[in-house]
C-alpha positions in Angstrom: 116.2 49.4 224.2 114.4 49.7 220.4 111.1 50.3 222.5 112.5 53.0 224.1 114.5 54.8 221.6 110.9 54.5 219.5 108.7 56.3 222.1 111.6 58.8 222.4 111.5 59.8 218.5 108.1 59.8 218.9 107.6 61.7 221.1 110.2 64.3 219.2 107.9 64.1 216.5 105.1 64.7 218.4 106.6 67.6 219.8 107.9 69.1 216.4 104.2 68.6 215.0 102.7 70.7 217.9 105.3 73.2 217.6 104.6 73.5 213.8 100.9 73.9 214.7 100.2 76.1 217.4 103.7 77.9 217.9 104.1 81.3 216.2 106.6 81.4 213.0 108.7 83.5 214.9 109.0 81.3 217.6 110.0 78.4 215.7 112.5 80.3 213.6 114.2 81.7 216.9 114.6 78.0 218.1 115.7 76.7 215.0 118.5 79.4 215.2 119.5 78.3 218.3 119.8 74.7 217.7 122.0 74.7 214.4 123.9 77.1 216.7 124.3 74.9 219.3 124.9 72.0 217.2 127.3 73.7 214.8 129.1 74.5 218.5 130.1 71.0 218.8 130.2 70.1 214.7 134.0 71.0 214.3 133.2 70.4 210.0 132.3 73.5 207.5 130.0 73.1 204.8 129.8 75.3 201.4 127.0 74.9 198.7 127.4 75.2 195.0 123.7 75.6 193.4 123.2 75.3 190.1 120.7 78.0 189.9 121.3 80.1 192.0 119.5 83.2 190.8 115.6 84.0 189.9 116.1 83.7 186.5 117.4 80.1 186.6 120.8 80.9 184.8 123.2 78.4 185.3 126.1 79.1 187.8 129.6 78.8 186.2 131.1 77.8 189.5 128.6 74.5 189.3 129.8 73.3 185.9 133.9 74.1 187.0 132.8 72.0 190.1 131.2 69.0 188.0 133.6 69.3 185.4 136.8 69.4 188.0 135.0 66.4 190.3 134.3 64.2 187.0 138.3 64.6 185.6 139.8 64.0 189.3 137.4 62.3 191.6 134.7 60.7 190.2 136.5 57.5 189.4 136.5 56.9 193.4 132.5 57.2 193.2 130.5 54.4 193.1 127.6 55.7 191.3 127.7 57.3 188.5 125.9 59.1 185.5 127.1 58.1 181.8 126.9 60.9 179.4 127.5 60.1 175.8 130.3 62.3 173.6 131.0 62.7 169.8 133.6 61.3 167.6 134.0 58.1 169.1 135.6 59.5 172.6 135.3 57.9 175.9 131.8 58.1 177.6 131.7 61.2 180.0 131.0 60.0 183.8 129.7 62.3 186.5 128.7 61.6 190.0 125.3 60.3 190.6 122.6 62.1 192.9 123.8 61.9 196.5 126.8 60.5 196.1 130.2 61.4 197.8 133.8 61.4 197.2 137.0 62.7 198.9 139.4 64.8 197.5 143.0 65.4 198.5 144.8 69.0 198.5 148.2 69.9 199.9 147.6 66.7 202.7 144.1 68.1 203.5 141.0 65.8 203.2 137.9 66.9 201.5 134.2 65.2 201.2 132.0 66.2 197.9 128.5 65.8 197.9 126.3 65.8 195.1 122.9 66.7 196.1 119.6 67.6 194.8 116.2 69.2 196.0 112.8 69.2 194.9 111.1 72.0 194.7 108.3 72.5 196.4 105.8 74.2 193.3 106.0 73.4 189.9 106.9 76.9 189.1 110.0 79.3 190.2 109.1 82.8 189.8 107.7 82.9 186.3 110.1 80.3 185.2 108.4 76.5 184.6 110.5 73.9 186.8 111.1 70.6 185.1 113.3 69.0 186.9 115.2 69.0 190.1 117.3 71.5 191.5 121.4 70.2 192.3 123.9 71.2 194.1 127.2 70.7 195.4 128.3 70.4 199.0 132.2 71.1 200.0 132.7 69.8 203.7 136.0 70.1 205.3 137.3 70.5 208.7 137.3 73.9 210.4 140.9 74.0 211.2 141.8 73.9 207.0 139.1 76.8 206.6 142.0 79.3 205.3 143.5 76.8 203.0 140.1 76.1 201.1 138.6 79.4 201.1 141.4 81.3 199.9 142.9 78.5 198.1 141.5 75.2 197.4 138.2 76.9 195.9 139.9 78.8 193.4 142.2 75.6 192.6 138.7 73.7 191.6 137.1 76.5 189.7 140.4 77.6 187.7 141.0 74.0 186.8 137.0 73.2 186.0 137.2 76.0 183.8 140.4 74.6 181.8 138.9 71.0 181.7 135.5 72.8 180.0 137.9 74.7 177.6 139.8 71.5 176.6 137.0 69.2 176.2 134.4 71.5 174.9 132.0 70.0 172.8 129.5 72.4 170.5 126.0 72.5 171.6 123.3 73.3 169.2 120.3 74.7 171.3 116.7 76.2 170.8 113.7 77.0 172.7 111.2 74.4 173.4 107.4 76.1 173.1 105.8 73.8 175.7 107.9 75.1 178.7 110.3 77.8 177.9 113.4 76.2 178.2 116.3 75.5 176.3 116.9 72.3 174.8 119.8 70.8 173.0 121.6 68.4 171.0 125.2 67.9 170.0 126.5 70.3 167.4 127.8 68.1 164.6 127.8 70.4 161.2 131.1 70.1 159.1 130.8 73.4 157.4 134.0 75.0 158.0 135.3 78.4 156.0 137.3 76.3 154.0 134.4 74.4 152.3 132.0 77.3 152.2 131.4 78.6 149.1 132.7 82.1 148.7 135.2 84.1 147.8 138.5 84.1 149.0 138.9 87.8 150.1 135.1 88.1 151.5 135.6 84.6 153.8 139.3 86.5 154.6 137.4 89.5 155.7 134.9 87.5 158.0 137.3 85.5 159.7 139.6 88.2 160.5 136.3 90.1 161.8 135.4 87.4 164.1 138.7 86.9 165.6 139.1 90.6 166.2 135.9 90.4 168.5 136.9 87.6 170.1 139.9 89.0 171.3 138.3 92.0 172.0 137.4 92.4 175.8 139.4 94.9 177.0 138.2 97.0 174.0 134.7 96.6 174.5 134.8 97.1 178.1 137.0 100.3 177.4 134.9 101.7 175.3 131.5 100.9 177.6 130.1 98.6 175.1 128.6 95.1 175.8 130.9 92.3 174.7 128.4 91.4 171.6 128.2 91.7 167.2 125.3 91.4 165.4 125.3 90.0 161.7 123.1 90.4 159.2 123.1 87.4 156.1 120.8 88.5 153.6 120.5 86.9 150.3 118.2 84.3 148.1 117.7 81.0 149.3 119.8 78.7 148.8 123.0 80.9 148.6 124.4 79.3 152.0 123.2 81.3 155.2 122.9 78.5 157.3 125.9 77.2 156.5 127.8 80.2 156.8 126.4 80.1 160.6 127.9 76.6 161.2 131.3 77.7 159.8 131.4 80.6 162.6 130.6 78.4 164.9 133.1 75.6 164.1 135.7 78.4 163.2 135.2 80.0 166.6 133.9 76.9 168.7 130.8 78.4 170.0 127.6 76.9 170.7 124.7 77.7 168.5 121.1 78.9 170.0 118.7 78.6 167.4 115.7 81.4 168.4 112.2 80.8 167.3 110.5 83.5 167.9 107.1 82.2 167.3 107.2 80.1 170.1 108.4 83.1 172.3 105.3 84.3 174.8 106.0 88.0 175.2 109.0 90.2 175.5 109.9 88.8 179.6 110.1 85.3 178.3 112.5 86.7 175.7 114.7 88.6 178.2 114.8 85.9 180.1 116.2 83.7 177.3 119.0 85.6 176.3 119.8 85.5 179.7 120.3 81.9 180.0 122.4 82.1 177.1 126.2 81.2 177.8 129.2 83.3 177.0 131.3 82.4 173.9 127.7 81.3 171.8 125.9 82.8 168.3 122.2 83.2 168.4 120.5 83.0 165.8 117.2 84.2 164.4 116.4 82.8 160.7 113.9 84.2 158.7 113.7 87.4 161.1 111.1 89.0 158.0 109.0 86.1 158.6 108.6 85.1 162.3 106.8 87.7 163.2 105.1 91.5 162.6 108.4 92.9 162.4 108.4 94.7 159.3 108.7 98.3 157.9 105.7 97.5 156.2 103.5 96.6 158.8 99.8 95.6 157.9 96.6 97.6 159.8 94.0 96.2 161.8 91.0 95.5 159.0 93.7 94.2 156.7 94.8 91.4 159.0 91.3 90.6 159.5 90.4 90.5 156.0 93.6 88.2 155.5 92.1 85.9 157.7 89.3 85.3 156.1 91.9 83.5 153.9 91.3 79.5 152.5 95.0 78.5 153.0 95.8 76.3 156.2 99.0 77.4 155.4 99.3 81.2 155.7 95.8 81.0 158.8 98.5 78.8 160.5 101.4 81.2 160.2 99.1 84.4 161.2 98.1 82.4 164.1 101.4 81.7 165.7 102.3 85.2 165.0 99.3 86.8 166.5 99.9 83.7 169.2 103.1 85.3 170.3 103.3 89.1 171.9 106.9 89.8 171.1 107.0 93.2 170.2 109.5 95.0 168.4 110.6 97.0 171.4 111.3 94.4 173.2 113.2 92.3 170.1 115.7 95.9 169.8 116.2 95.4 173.9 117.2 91.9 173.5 119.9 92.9 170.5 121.2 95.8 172.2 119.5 97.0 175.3 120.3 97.1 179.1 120.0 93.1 179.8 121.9 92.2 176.7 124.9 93.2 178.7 124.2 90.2 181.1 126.8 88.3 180.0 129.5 88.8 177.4 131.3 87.1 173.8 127.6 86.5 172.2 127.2 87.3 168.3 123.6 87.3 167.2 122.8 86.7 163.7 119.5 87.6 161.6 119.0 85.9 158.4 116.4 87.2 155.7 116.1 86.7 152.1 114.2 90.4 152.0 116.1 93.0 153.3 114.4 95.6 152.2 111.1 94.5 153.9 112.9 94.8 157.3 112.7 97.6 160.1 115.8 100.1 159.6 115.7 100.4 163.4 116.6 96.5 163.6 119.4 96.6 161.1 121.0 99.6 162.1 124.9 100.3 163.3 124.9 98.9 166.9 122.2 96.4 166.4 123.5 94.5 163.3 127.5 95.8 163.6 128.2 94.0 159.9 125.7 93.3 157.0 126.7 90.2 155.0 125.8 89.5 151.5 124.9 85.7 150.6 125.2 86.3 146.7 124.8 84.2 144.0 128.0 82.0 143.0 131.0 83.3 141.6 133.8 81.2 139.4 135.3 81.6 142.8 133.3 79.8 145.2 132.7 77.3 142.2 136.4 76.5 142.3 135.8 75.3 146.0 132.5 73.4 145.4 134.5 71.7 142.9 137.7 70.7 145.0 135.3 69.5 147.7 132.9 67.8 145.6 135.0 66.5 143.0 139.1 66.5 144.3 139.6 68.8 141.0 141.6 71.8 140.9 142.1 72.7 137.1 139.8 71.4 133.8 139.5 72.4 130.5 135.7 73.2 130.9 136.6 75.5 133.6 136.9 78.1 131.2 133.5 77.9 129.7 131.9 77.7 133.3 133.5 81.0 134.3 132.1 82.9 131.4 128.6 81.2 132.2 128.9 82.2 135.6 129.9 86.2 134.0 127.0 86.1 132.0 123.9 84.5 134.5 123.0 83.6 138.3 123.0 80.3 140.1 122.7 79.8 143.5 125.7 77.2 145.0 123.1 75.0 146.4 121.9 74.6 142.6 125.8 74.5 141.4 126.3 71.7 144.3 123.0 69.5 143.4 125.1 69.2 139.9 128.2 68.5 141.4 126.6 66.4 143.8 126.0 63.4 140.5 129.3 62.7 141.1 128.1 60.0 143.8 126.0 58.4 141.5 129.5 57.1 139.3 129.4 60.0 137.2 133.2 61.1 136.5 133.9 64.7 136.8 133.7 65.4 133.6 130.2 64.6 133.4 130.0 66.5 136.5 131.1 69.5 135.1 128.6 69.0 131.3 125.9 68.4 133.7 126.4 72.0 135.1 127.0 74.0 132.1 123.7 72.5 130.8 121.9 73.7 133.9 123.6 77.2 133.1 122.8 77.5 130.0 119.5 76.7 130.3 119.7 79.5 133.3 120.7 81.2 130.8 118.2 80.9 128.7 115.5 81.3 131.0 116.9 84.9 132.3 117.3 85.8 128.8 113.6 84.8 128.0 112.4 86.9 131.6 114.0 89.7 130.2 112.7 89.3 127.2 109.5 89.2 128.3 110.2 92.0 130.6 111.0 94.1 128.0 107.7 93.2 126.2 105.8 93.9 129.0 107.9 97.5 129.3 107.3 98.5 125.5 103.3 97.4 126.0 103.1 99.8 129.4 104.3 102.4 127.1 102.4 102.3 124.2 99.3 102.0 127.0 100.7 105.5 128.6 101.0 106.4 124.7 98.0 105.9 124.1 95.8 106.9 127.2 98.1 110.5 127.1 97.0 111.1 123.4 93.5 110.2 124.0 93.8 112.7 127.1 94.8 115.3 124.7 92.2 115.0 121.8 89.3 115.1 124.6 91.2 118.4 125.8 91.2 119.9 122.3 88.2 118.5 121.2 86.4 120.4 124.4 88.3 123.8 123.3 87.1 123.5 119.8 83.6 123.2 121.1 
């Protein structure tokens, strides 16, 4: 009986290879019509796919992760393979059904078979995209007598409650591009900056957070006015006066995950389009340092310039010219990304630019529409001193308070510099030696700005007597020629 069922499955093969061969793709496609209809005939079960890519552009489908998300909270416990995924802050390990595995779900007395599947594709590339790893997807099989009930109900059922299991166990994602293959990789978004330890004052952070929650409740009014669902925000400031840090506050204060942009290891504009793209709803994208990544400037350089610069010794500065000149990303294409036709694929995204020179950027790229709200990262106030020292030191009041808030009146200091003070606390200095510590360091800021002027002044008065002098001499040449 095995012989015989072997020759016959041989001989199908056989068959199939000849047909693959010599029969016209027509042909073949016509019969392989014919015989999933005939078999589908006598198949009395339906079967829906979920992809997780399903478009060109590899953007991931929302219905997948409802699916995944809906199957892990309610059936994956009856699986018996299974893929661990670890979590933050000490909760339970997330498990999801393994590669082709199944599980049955139950829905007003109606059975219903999972499947997790996968593919692999057949290139290594999709389109333009680079595929890395194996395309999923999930398989819904039910009978064809409950078709009403799943399509019109059951469906919906999984993707409304997927979607509420995302919202209630979200977990921040901190994202950014990896050079070597164009994709987005991430890690676990654990910064505790919130707006009640940042640095600044009172009324501004006010201002900001009411500004963020008015766009996030905001959808009908964007979408009445025709306007894409998005803000721009420009921080611009010195170092050290808390950009960063003011990003991971939004994002904690409005639960959205963080895409970190480096534009230097962006090809050309399509790889950028196709970025934002990927980008999920409710997120902030970020661009740091938009003056430096690359020739974005007002002031741009001309050809012989750049190639004189690169005549330059410093490994430093050929290094950063070459990633620059490395990437095509052209300003066009970085003002489509903020605000153009594709950056209405998809909606809730704030983009933030960060510069410490905001005069050296493009008006074009800070404008209205582009960046909606321009943030100033100044230098600390008595204000946002009062919060560094409640979180750094548990104090609300001191008597040296008063001297630091005329110090603070009369030079500049950055709150990362006013922290690194604070920060001696942890070596078993009291707060009082906290607070010396600082008023030394401001008074010899102090001293220091009053020296720079100073100096500045000197240098004025000199330039002066130099014009003085070079006027006057002017003058006596012109008389001395009349008089001859």
């Amino acid at each position: 009986m095995f012989a015989q069922y072997g020759s016959a499955i041989g001989g199908l093969v056989l068959v199939q290879a000849m047909l693959q061969q010599y029969c016209p793709s027509e042909i073949r496609d016509l019969l392989e019509r014919y015989f999933h209809k005939g078999v589908s005939f006598f198949d009395p079960y339906i079967e829906i796919s979920f992809h997780e890519f399903p478009g060109k552009y590899m953007k991931r489908s929302e219905a997948f992760t409802a699916i995944q998300n809906y199957l892990t909270e309610n059936a994956a416990s009856r699986a018996k393979r299974l893929n661990a995924d670890s979590v933050k802050d000490n909760r339970p390990l997330i498990l999801t059904m393994a590669d082709h595995e199944q599980v049955t779900d139950e829905y007003h007395g109606v059975q219903i078979t999972w499947y997790a599947n996968k593919t692999v594709p057949a290139t290594t590339t999709f389109s333009f995209y680079p595929v890395t790893q194996n395309l999923r997807y999930y398989t819904l099989k039910f009978h064809r007598r409950d078709r009403k009930l799943i399509t019109q109900s059951y469906i919906d059922h999984v993707l409304t409650e997927g979607k509420a299991i995302v919202s209630r166990n979200r977990q921040l994602k901190l994202y950014t591009n990896d050079p070597q293959d164009s994709m987005w990789i991430h890690a676990l978004f654990k910064h505790p900056a919130t707006f009640e330890t940042l640095a600044m004052h009172p009324d501004k952070k006010r201002e900001i957070m009411n500004d963020l929650t008015k766009f996030t409740e905001g959808k009908e009014y964007y979408a009445k006015i025709g306007k894409a669902w998005k803000r721009g925000y420009l921080l611009y400031g010195p170092p050290g006066t808390g950009k960063s840090t003011m990003i991971a506050a939004m994002a904690n204060f409005l639960n959205y995950n963080v895409y970190d942009l480096e534009l230097t290891a962006v090809k050309d504009n399509t790889e950028l389009r196709r970025l934002l793209i990927e980008t999920s709803s409710k997120s902030i994208i970020v661009i740091e340092d938009i003056d430096c990544s690359l020739d974005l400037t007002g002031q741009r350089k001309k050809a012989e310039e750049e190639e004189y610069d690169m005549d330059d010794d410093d490994p430093v500065k050929k290094m950063t010219r070459t990633e620059k000149k490395s990437s095509k990303v052209t300003l066009s294409g970085l003002l489509n990304f903020i605000d153009g036709i594709w950056s209405a694929c998809g909606g809730e995204r704030i983009i933030v630019f960060t510069t410490n020179h905001v005069d050296k950027l493009d008006p074009a790229l800070i404008r209205s529409g582009r960046m909606d709200k321009h943030i100033e990262m100044s230098y600390c106030c008595f204000e946002a001193f009062k919060v560094l020292a409640r979180n750094y030191l548990d104090i609300e009041h001191h008597p040296l308070f008063e001297t630091i808030s005329r110090l603070f009146g009369e030079t500049d200091m950055t709150p990362a510099d006013v922290a690194e003070n604070l920060l001696s606390k942890s070596d078993g200095k009291d707060a009082e030696a906290c607070l010396g510590n600082l008023i030394q360091a401001l008074e010899a800021a102090k001293k220091k700005d009053e020296e720079e002027a100073r100096l500045e002044a000197k240098r004025e008065r000199r330039e002066k007597r130099l014009k003085w002098w070079r006027e006057t001499t002017k003058k006596a040449k012109r008389m001395l020629k009349k008089g001859n």
